[in-house]
N, C-alpha and C positions, 0 to 999 in steps of 0.2 A: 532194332533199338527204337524205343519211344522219347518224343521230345511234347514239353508241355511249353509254351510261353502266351505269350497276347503281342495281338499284333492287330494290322488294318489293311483293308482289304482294296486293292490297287487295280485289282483290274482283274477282268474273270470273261475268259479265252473258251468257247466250245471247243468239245475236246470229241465227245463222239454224242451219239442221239442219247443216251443217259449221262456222262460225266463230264465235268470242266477243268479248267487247269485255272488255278487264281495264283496272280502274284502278289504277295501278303509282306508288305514292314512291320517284320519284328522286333522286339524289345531288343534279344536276346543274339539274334543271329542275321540281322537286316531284313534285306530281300530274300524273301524265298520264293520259288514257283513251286507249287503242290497241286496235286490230284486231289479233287474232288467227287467221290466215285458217287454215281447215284444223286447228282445237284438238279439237275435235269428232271425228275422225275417226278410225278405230281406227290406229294405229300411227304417229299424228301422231309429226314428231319434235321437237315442241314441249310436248309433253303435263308432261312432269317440269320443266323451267325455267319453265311458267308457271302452275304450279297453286296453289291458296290460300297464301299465308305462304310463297312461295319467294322468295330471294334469287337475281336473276340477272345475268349483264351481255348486254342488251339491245341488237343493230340496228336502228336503226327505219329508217322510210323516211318522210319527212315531203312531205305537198304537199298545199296551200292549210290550212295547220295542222292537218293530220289524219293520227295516225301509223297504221303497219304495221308488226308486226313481221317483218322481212326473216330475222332468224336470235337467237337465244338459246344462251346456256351459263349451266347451272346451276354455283354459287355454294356454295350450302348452303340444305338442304328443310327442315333444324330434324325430320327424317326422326321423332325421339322422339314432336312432337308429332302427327304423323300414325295414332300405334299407340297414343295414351291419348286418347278422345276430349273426357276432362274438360278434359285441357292444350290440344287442340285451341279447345274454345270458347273458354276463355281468350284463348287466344291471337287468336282472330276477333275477340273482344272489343274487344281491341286496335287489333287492324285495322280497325276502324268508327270507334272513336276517333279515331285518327289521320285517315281519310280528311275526319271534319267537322271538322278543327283543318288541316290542308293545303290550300293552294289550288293550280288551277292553273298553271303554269309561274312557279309560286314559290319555290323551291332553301328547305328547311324540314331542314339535314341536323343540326338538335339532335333534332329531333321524330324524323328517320330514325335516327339514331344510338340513341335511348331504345328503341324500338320492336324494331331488331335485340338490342341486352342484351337487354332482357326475355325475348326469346324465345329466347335462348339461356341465358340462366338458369334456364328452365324444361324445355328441352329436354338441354341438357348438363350445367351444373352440377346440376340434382334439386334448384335451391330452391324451398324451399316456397311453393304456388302462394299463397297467402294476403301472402307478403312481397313477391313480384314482382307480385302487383296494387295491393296499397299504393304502392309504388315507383312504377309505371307512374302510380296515376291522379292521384299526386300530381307527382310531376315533370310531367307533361302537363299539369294544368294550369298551372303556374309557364310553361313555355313558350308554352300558349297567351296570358297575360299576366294569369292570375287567381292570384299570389303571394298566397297569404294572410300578414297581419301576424300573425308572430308572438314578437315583439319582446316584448311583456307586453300584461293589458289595456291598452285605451284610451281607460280614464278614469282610472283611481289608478295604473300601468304595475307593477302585480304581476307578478315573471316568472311565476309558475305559475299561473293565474287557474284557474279551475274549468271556463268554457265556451269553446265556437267558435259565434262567429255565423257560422250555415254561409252566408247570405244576403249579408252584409257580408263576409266572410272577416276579421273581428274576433275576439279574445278579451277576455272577459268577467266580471267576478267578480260572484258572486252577492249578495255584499256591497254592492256597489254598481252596484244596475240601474238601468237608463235608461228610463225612461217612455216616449221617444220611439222606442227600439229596437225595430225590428219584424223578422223572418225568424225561421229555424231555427234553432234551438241546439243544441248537441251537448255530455256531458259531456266530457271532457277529463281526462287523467290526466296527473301531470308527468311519469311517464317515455313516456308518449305524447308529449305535447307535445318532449322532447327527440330523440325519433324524428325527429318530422315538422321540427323546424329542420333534421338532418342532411341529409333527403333532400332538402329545399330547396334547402341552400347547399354540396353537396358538390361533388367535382370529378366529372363523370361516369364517370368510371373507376373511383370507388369507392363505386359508388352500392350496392352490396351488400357494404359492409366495413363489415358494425354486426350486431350481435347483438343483441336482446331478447326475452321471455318473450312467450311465446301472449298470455298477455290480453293487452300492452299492442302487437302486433303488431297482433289482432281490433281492439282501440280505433281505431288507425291506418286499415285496411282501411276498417271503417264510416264511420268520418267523411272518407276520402279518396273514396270511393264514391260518398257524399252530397255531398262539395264539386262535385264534376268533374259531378254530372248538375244540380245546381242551377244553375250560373253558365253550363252550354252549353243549359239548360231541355228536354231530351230522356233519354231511356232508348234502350235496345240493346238487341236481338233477344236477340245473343250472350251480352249477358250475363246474363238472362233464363233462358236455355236453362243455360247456366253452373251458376248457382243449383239451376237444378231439378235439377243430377245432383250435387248436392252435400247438398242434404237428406237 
């Protein structure tokens, strides 16, 4: 059986000295891991439609649930991030994300959708790579389904309380602590916090029509960074690698 869809390319596994195994988000059917016979090989002509962070539409060949890909047409390579390799990890970043928040032949096209903007806001538009990881790790996790409350605290419902319980995804006033409260806190600024309700409850299409100043972007960033690795309890390679060429 033949399947057509589009999808993005997550990660790509050697398989033997000619073919690779990719794990590709698609539209259509989530995560797949597929065989790529012949990736490996000088003048493949598969080499551009399935290499890291490429957008393709995809042939597969399916039988006893194990695809092949039969044939490929590249879509868009996000070609930008391939010539800066800060945007590149970023961007992998990304794609590690997404693959532990995607399951198998689970159709995830919010999480596909978040994942191509970013990467074309990084690669086309030239937003600032610091706004497009806030964006990413904070919408990712609302999709994964760890919406942080940020309604007001959640004892006296102050709208601008001072913290975020990064553990609870609660905010917090310091005025009134809870003995019983245990996790990570985080300060919080209000026009951070006005930030992070935007990017929560926008509509996705205008998930970068908002402007704010460096610090309260950096605010964002850090506590989006610390949400997203506490509530999935892992760190990233990528973004690891990331950091270090950003020091």
């Amino acid at each position: 059986m033949y399947l057509t869809t589009r999808g993005l390319v997550l990660r790509i596994t050697n398989y033997s000295d000619t073919d690779a195994l990719l794990t590709i988000l698609t539209h259509t059917h989530g995560k797949l891991t597929v065989k790529a016979r012949g990736l490996r090989r000088k003048n493949s002509p598969l080499v551009a439609s399935c290499q890291l962070l490429a957008y393709s539409e995809f042939t597969l060949f399916e039988y006893r649930g194990k695809y092949t890909i039969n044939e490929a047409n590249t879509i868009d390579l996000f070609s930008n991030l391939q010539r800066d390799l800060q945007k590149l990890a970023l961007g992998t970043y990304f794609s590690q994300v997404a693959e532990v928040l995607c399951q198998e032949d689970i159709p995830n096209p919010e999480l596909l959708s978040l994942l191509l903007n970013c990467l074309y806001a990084l690669s086309v538009l030239d937003t600032p790579e610091r706004t497009v990881k806030a964006v990413f790790e904070l919408r990712a996790s609302c999709i994964a389904g760890y919406t942080p409350d940020l309604q007001g605290c959640y004892r006296c419902g102050e709208p601008f309380p001072d913290t975020l319980n990064i553990s609870t995804g609660q905010l917090e006033c310091n005025r009134c602590p809870n003995p019983e409260s245990t996790g990570i806190r985080m300060p919080v600024t209000s026009g951070a916090l006005d930030t992070m309700r935007y990017i929560c409850a926008c509509n996705p299409k205008q998930l970068f029509a908002f402007s704010t100043g460096e610090d309260t972007i950096s605010c964002v960033s850090d506590i989006s960074e610390c949400y997203l690795a506490t509530q999935l309890e892992r760190g990233f390679s990528a973004l690891d690698f990331y950091k270090s060429l950003i020091l």
